[in-house]
Biopython code that builds the backbone (N, CA, C, O; Angstrom):
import numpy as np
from Bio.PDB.StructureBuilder import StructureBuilder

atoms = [
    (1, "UNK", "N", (0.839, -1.176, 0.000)),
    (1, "UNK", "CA", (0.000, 0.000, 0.000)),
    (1, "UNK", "C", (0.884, 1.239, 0.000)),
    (1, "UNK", "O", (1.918, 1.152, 0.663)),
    (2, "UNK", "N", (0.636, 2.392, -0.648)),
    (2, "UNK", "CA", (1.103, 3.410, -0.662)),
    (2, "UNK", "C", (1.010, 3.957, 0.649)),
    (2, "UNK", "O", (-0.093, 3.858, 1.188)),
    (3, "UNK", "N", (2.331, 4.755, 1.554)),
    (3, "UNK", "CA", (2.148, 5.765, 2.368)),
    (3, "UNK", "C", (1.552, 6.900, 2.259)),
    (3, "UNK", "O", (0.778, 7.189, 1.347)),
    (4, "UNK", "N", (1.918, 7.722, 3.312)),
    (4, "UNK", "CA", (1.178, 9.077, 2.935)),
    (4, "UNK", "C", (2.703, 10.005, 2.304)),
    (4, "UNK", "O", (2.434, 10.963, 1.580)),
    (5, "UNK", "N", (3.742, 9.814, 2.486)),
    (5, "UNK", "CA", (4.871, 10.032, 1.666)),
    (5, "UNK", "C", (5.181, 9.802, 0.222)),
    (5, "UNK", "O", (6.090, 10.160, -0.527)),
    (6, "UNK", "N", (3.698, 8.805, 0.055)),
    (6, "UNK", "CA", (4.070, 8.028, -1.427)),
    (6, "UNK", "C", (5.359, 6.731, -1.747)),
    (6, "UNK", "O", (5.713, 6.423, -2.885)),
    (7, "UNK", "N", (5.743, 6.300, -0.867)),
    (7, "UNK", "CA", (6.470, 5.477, -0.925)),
    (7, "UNK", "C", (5.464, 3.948, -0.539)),
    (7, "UNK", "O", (4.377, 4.006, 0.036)),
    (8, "UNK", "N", (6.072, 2.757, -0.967)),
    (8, "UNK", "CA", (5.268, 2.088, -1.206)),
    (8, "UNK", "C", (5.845, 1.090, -0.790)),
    (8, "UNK", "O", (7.015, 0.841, -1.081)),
    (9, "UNK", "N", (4.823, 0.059, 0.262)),
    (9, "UNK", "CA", (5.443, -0.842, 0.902)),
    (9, "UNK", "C", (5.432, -2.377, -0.236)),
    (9, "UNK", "O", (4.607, -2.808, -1.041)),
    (10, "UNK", "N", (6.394, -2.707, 0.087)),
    (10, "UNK", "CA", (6.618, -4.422, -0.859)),
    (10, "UNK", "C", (7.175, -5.368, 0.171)),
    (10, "UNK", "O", (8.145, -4.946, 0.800)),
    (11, "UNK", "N", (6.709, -6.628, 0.465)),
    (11, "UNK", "CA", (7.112, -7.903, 1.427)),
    (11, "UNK", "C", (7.842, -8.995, 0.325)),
    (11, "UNK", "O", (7.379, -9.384, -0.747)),
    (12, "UNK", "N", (8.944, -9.294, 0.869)),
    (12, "UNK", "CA", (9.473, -10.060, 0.031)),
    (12, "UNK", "C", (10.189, -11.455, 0.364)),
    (12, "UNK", "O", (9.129, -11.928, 0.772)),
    (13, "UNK", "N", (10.666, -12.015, 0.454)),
    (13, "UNK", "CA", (11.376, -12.935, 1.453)),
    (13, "UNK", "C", (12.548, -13.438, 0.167)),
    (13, "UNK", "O", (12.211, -14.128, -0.796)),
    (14, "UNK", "N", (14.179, -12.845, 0.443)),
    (14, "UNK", "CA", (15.015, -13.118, -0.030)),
    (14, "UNK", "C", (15.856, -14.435, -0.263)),
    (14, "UNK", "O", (16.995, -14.554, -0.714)),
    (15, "UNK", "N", (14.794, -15.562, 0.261)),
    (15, "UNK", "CA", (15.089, -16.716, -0.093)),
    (15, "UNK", "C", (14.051, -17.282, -1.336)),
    (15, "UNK", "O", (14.149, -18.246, -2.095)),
    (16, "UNK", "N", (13.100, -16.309, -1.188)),
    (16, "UNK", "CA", (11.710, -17.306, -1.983)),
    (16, "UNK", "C", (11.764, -16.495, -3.419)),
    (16, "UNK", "O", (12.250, -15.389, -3.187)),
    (17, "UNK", "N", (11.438, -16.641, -4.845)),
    (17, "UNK", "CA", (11.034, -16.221, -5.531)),
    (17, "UNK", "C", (9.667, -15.552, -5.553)),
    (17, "UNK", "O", (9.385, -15.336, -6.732)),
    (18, "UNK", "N", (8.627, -15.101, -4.674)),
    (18, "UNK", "CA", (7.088, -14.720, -4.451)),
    (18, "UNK", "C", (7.293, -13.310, -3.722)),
    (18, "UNK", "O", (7.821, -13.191, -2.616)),
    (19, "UNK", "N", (6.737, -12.129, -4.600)),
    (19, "UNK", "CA", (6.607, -11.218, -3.572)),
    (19, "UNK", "C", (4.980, -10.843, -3.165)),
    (19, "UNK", "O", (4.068, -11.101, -3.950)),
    (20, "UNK", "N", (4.762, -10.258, -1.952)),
    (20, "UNK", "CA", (3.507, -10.256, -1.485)),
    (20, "UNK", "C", (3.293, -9.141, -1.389)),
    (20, "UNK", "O", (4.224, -8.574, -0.816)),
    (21, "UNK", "N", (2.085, -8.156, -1.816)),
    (21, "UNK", "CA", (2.054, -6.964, -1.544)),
    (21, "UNK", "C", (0.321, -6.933, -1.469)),
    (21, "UNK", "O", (-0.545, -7.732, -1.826)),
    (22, "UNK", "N", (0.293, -5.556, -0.802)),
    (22, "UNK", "CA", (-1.411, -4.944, 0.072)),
    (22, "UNK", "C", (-1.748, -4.621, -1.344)),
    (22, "UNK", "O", (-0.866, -4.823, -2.179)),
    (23, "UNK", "N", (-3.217, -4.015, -1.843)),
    (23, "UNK", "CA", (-3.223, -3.351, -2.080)),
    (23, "UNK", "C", (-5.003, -3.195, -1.432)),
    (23, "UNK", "O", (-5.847, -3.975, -0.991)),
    (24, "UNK", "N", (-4.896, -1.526, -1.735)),
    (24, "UNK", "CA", (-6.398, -1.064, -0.815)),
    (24, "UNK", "C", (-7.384, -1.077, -1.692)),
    (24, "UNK", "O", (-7.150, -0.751, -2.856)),
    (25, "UNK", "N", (-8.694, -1.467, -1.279)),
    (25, "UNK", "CA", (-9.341, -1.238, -2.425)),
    (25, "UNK", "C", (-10.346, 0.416, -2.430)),
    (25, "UNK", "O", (-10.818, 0.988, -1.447)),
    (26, "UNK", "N", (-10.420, 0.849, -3.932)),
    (26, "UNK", "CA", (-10.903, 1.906, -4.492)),
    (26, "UNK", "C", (-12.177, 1.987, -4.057)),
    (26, "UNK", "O", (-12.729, 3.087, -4.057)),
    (27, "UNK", "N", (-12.925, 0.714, -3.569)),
    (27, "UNK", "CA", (-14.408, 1.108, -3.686)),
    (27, "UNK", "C", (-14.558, 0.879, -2.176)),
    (27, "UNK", "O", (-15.280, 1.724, -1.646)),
    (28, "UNK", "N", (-13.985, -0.184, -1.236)),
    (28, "UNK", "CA", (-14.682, -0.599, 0.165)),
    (28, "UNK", "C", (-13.384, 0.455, 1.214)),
    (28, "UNK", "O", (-12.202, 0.355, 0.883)),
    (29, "UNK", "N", (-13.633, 1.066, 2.000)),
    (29, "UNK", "CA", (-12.557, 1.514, 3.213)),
    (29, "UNK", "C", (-11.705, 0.555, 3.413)),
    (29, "UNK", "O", (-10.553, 0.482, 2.984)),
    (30, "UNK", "N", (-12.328, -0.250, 4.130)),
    (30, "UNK", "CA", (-11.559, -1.046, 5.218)),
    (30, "UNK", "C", (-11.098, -1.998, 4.644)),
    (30, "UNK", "O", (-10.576, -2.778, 5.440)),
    (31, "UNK", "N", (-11.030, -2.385, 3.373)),
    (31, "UNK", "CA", (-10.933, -3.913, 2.262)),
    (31, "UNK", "C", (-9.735, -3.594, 1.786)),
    (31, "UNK", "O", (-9.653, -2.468, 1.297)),
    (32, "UNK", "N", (-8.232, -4.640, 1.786)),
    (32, "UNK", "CA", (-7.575, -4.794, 1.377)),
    (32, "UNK", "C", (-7.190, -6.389, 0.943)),
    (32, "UNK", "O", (-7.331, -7.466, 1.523)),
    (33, "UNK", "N", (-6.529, -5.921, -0.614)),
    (33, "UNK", "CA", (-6.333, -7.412, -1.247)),
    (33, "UNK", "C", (-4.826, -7.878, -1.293)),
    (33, "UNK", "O", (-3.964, -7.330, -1.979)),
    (34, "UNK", "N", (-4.642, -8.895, -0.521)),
    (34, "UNK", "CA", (-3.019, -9.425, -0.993)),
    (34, "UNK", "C", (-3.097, -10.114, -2.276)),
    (34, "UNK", "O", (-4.071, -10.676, -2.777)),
    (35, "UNK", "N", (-1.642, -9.949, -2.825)),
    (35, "UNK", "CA", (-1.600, -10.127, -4.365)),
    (35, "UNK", "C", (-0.464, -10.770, -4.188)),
    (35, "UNK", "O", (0.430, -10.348, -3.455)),
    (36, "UNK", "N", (-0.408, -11.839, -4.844)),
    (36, "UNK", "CA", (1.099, -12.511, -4.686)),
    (36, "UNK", "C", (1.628, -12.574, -5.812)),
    (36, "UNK", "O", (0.760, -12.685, -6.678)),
    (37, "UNK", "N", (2.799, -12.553, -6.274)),
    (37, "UNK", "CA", (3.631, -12.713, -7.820)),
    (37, "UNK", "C", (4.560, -13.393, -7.539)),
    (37, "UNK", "O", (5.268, -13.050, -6.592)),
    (38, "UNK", "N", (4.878, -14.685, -8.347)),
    (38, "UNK", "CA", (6.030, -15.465, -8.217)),
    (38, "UNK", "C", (6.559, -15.299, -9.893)),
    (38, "UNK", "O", (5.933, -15.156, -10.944)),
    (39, "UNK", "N", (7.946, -15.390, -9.582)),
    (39, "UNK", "CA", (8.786, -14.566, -10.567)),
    (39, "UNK", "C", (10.370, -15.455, -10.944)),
    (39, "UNK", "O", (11.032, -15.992, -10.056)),
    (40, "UNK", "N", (10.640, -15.459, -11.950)),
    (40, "UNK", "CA", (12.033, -16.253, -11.875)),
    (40, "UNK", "C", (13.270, -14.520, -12.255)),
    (40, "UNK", "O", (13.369, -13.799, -13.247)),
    (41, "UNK", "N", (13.739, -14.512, -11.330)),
    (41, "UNK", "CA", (15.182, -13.698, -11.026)),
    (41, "UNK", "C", (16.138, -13.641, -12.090)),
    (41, "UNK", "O", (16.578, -14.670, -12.603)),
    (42, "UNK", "N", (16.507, -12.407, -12.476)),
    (42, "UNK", "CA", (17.206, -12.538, -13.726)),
    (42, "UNK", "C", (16.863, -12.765, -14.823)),
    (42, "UNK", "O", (17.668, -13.201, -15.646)),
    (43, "UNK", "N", (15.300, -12.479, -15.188)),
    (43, "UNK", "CA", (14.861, -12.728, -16.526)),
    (43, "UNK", "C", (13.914, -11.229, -16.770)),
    (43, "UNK", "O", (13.136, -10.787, -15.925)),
    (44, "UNK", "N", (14.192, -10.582, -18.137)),
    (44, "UNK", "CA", (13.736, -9.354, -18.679)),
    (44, "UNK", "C", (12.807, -9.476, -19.418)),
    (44, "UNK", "O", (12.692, -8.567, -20.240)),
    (45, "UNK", "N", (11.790, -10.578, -19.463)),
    (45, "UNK", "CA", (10.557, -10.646, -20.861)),
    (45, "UNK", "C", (9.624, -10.957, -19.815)),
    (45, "UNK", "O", (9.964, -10.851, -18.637)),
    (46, "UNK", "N", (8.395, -11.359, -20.174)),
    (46, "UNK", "CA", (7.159, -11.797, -19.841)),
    (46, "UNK", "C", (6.919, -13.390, -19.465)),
    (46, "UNK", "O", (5.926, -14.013, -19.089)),
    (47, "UNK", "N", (8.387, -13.786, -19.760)),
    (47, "UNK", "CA", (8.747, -15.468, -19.427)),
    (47, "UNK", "C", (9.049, -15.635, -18.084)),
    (47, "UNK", "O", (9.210, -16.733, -17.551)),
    (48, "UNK", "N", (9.166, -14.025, -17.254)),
    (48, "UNK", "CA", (10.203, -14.023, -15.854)),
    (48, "UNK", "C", (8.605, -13.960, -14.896)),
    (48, "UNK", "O", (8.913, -13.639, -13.749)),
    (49, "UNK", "N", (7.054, -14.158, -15.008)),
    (49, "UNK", "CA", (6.462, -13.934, -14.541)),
    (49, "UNK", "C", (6.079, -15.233, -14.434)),
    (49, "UNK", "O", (5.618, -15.576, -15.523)),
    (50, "UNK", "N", (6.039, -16.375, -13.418)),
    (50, "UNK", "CA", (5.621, -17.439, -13.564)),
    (50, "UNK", "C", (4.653, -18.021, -12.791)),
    (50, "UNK", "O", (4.248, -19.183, -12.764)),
    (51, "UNK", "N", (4.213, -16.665, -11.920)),
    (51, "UNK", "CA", (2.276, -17.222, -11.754)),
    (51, "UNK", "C", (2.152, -15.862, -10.696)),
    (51, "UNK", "O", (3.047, -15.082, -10.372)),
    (52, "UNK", "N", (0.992, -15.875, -10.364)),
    (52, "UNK", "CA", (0.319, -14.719, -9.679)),
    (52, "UNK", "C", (-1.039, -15.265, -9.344)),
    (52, "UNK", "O", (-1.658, -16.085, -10.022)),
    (53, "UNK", "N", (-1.441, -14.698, -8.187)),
    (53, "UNK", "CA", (-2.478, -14.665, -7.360)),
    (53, "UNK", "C", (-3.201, -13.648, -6.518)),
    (53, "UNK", "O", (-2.422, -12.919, -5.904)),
    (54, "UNK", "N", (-4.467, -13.401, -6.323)),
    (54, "UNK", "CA", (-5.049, -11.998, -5.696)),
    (54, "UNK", "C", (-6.069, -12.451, -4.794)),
    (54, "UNK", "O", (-6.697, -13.440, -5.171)),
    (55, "UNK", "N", (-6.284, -12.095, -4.010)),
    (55, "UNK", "CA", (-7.755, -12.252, -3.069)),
    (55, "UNK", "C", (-8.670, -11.826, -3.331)),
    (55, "UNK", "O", (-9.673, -12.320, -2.816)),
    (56, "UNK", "N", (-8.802, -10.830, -4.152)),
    (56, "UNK", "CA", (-9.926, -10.229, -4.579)),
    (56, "UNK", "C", (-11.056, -11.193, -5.760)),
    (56, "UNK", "O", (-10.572, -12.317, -5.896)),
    (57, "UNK", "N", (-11.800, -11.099, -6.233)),
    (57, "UNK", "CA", (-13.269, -11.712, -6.915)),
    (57, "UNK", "C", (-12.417, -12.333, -8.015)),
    (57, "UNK", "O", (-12.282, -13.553, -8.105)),
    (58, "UNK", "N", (-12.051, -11.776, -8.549)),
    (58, "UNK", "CA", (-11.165, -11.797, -10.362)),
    (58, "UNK", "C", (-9.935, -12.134, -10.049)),
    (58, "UNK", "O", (-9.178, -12.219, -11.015)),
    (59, "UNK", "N", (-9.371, -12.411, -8.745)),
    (59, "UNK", "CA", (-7.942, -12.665, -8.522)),
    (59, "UNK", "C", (-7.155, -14.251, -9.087)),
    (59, "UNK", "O", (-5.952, -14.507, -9.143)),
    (60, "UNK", "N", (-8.269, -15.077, -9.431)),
    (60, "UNK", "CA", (-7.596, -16.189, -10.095)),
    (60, "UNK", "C", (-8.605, -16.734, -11.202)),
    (60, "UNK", "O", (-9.147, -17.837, -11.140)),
    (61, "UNK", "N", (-8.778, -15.806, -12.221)),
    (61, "UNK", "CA", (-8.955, -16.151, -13.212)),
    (61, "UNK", "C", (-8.253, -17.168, -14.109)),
    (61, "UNK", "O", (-7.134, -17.541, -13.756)),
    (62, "UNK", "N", (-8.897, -17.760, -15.464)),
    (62, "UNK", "CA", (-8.167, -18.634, -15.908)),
    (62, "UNK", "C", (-7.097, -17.889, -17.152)),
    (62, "UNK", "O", (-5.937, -18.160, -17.463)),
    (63, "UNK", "N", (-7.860, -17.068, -17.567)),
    (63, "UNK", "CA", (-6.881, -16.574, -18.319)),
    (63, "UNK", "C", (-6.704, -14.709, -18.035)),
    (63, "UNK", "O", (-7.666, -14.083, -17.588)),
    (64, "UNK", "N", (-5.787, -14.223, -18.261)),
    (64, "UNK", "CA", (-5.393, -12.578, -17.903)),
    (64, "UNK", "C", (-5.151, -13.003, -16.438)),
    (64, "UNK", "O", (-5.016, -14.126, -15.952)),
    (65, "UNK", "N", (-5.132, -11.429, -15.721)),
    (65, "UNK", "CA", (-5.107, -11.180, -14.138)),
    (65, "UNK", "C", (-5.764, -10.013, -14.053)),
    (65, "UNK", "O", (-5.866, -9.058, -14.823)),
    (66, "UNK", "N", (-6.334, -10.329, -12.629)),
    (66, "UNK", "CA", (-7.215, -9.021, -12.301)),
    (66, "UNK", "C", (-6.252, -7.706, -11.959)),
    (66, "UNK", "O", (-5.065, -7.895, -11.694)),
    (67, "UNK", "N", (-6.765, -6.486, -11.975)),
    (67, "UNK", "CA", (-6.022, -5.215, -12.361)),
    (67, "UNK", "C", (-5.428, -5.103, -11.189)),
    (67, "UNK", "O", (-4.923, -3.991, -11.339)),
    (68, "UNK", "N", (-5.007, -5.563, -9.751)),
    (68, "UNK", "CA", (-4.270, -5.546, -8.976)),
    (68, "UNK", "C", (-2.856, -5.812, -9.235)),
    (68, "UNK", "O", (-1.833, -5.379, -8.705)),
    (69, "UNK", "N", (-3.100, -6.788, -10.363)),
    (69, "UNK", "CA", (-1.445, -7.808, -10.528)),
    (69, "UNK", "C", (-1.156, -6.940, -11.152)),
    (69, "UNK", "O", (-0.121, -6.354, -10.835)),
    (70, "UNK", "N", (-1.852, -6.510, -12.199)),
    (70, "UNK", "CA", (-1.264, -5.865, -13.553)),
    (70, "UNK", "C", (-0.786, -4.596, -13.437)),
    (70, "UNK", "O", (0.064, -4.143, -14.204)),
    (71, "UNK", "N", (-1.501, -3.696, -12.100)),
    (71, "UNK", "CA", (-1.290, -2.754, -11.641)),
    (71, "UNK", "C", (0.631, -2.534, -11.079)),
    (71, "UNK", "O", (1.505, -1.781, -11.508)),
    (72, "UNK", "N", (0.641, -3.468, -10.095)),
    (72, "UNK", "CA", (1.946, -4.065, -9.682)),
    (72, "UNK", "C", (3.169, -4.559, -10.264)),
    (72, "UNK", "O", (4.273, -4.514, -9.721)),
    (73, "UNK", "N", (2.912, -5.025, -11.382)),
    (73, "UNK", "CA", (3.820, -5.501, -12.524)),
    (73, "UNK", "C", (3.936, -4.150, -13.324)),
    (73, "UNK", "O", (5.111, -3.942, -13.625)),
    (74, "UNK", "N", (3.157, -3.261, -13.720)),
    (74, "UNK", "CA", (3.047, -1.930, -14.223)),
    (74, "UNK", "C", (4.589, -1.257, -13.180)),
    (74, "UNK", "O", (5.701, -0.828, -13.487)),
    (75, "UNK", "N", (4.020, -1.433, -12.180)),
    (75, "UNK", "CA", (4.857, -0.465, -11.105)),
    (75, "UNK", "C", (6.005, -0.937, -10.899)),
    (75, "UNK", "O", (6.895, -0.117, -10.673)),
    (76, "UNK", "N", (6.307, -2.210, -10.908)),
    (76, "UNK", "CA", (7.860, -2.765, -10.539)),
    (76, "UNK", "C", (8.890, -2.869, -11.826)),
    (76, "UNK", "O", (10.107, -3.036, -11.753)),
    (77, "UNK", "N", (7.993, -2.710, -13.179)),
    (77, "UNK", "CA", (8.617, -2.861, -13.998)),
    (77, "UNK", "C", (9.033, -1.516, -15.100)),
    (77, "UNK", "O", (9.787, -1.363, -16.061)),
    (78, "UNK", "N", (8.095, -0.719, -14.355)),
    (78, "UNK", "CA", (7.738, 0.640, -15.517)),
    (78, "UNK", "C", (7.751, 1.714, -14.671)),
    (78, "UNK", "O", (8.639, 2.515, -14.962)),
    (79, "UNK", "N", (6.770, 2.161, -13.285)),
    (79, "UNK", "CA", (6.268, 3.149, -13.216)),
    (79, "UNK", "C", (7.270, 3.576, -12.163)),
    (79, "UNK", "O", (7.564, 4.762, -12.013)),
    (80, "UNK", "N", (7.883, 2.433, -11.311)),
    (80, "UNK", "CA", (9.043, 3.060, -10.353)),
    (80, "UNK", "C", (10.345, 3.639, -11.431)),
    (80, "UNK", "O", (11.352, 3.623, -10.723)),
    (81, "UNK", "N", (10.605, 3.979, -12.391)),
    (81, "UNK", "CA", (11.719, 4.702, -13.159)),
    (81, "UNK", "C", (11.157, 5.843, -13.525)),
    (81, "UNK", "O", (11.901, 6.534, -14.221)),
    (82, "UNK", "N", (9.674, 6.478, -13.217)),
    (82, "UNK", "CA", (9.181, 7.712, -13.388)),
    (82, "UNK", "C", (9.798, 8.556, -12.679)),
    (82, "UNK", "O", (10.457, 8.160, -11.718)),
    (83, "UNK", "N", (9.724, 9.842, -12.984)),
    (83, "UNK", "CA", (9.918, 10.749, -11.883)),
    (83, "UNK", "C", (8.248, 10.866, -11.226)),
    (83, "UNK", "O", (8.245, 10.999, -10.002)),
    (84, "UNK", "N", (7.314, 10.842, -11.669)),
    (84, "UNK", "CA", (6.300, 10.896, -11.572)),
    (84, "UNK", "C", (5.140, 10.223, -11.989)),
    (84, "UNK", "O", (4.871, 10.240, -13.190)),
    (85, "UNK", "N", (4.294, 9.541, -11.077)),
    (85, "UNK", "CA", (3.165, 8.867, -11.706)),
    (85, "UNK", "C", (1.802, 9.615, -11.600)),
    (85, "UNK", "O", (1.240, 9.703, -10.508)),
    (86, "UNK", "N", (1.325, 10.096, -12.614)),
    (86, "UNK", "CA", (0.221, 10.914, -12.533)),
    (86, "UNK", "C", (-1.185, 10.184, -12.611)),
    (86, "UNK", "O", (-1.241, 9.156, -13.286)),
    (87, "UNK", "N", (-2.352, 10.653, -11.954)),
    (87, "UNK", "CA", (-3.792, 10.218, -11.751)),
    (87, "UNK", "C", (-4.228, 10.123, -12.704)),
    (87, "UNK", "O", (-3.950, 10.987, -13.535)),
    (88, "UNK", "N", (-5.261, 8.870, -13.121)),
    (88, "UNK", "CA", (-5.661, 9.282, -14.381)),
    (88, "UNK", "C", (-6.350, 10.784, -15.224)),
    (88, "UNK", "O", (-6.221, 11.315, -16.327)),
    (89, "UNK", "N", (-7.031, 11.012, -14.102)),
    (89, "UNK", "CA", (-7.725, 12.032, -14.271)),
    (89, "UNK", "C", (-7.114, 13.707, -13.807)),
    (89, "UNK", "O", (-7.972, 14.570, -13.617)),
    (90, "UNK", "N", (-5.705, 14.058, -13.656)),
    (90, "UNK", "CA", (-5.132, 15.008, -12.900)),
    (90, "UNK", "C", (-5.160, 15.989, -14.151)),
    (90, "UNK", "O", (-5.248, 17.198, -13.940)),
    (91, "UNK", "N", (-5.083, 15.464, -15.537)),
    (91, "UNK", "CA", (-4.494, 16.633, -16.640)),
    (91, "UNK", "C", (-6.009, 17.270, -16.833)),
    (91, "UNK", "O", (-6.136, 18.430, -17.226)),
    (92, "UNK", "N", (-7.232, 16.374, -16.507)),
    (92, "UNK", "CA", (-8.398, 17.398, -16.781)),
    (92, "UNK", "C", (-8.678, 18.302, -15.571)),
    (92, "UNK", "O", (-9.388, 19.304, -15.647)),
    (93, "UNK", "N", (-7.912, 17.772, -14.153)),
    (93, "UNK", "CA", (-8.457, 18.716, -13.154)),
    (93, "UNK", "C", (-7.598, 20.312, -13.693)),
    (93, "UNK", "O", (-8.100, 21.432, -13.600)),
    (94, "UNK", "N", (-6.215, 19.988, -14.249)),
    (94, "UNK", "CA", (-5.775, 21.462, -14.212)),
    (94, "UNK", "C", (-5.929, 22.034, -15.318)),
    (94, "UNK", "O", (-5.021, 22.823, -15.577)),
    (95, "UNK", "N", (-6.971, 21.921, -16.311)),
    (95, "UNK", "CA", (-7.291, 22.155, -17.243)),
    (95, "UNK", "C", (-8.024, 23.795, -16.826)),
    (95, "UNK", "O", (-7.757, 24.836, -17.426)),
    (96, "UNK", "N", (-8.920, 23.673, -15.733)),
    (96, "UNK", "CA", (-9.941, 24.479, -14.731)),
    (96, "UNK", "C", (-9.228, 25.549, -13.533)),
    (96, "UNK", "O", (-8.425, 25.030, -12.757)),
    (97, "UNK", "N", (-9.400, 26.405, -13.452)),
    (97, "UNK", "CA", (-8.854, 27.026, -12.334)),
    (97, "UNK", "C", (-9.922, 27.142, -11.114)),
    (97, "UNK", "O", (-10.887, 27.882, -11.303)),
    (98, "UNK", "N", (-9.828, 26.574, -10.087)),
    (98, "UNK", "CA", (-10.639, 26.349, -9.058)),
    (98, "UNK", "C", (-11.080, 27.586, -8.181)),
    (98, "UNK", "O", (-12.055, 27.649, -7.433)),
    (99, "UNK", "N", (-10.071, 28.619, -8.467)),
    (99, "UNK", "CA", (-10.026, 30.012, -7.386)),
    (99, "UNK", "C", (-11.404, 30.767, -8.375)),
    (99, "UNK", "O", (-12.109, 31.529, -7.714)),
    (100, "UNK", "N", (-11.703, 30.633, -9.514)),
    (100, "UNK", "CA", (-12.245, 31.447, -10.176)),
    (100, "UNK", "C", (-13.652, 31.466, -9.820)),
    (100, "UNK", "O", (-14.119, 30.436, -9.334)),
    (101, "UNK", "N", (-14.282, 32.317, -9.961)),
    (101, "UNK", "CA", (-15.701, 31.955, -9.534)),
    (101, "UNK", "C", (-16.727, 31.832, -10.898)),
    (101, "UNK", "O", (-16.728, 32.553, -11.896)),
    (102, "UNK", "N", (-17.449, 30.860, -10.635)),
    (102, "UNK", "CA", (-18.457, 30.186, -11.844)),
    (102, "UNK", "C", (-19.187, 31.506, -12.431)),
    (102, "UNK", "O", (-19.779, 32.165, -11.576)),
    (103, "UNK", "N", (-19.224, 31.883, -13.456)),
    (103, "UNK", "CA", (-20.713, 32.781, -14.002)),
    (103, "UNK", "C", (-21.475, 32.255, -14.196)),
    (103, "UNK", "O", (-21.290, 31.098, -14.574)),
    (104, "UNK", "N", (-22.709, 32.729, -14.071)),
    (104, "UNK", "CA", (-24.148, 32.343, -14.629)),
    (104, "UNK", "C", (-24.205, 32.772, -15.369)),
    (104, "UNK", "O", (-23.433, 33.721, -15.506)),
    (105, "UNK", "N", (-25.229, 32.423, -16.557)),
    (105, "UNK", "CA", (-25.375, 32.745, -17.886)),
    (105, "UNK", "C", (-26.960, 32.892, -18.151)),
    (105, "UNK", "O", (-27.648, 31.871, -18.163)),
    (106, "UNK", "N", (-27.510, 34.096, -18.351)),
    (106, "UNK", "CA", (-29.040, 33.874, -17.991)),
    (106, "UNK", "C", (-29.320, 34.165, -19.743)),
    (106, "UNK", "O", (-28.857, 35.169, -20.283)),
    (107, "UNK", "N", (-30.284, 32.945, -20.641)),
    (107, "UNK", "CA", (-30.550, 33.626, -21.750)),
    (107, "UNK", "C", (-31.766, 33.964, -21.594)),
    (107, "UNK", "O", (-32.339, 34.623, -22.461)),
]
sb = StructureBuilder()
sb.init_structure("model")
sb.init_model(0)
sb.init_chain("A")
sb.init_seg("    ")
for serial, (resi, resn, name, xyz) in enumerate(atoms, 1):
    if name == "N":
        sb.init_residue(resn, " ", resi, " ")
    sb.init_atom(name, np.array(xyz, "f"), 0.0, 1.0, " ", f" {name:<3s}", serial, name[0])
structure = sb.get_structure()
């Protein structure tokens, strides 16, 4: 799960190939899903991912993975070399200036 620093916790155990991580869910408060990824070390393709698991509804589908894994594999493989990971929705909030005050428009 993300801190409030933005740093992001990962459980790992340096003997095992499986890492275990939280993640919170978007829709319930108090609901968090562990997601497990087992991985072979030293491999750079889509061959180095050699199974995954989620707690959540969709977490062991037969084919794909539910957006927790994919989310996570996104992040360990791509989004931690950002300087920045932006919201989906952040480029339409600053599109708007919030200080301004709304007009009415009477026809």
């Amino acid at each position: 799960m993300q801190n409030e620093d933005g740093t992001l916790n990962i459980k790992f155990n340096a003997e095992s190939d499986i890492i275990k991580w939280e993640v919170r869910s978007r829709h319930l408060n108090q609901k968090t899903y562990k997601c497990y990824i087992q991985y072979s070390p030293n491999s750079n393709d889509i061959s180095g991912i050699t199974g995954y698991c989620c707690t959540c509804a969709n977490g062991n589908r037969t084919v794909g993975c539910c957006s927790h894994v994919a989310a996570i594999i996104y992040h360990l493989t791509h989004g931690r070399y950002l300087s920045r990971i932006y919201r989906p929705a952040e480029s339409l909030t600053n599109l708007f200036d919030h200080n301004e005050d709304i007009l009415s428009v009477v026809l």
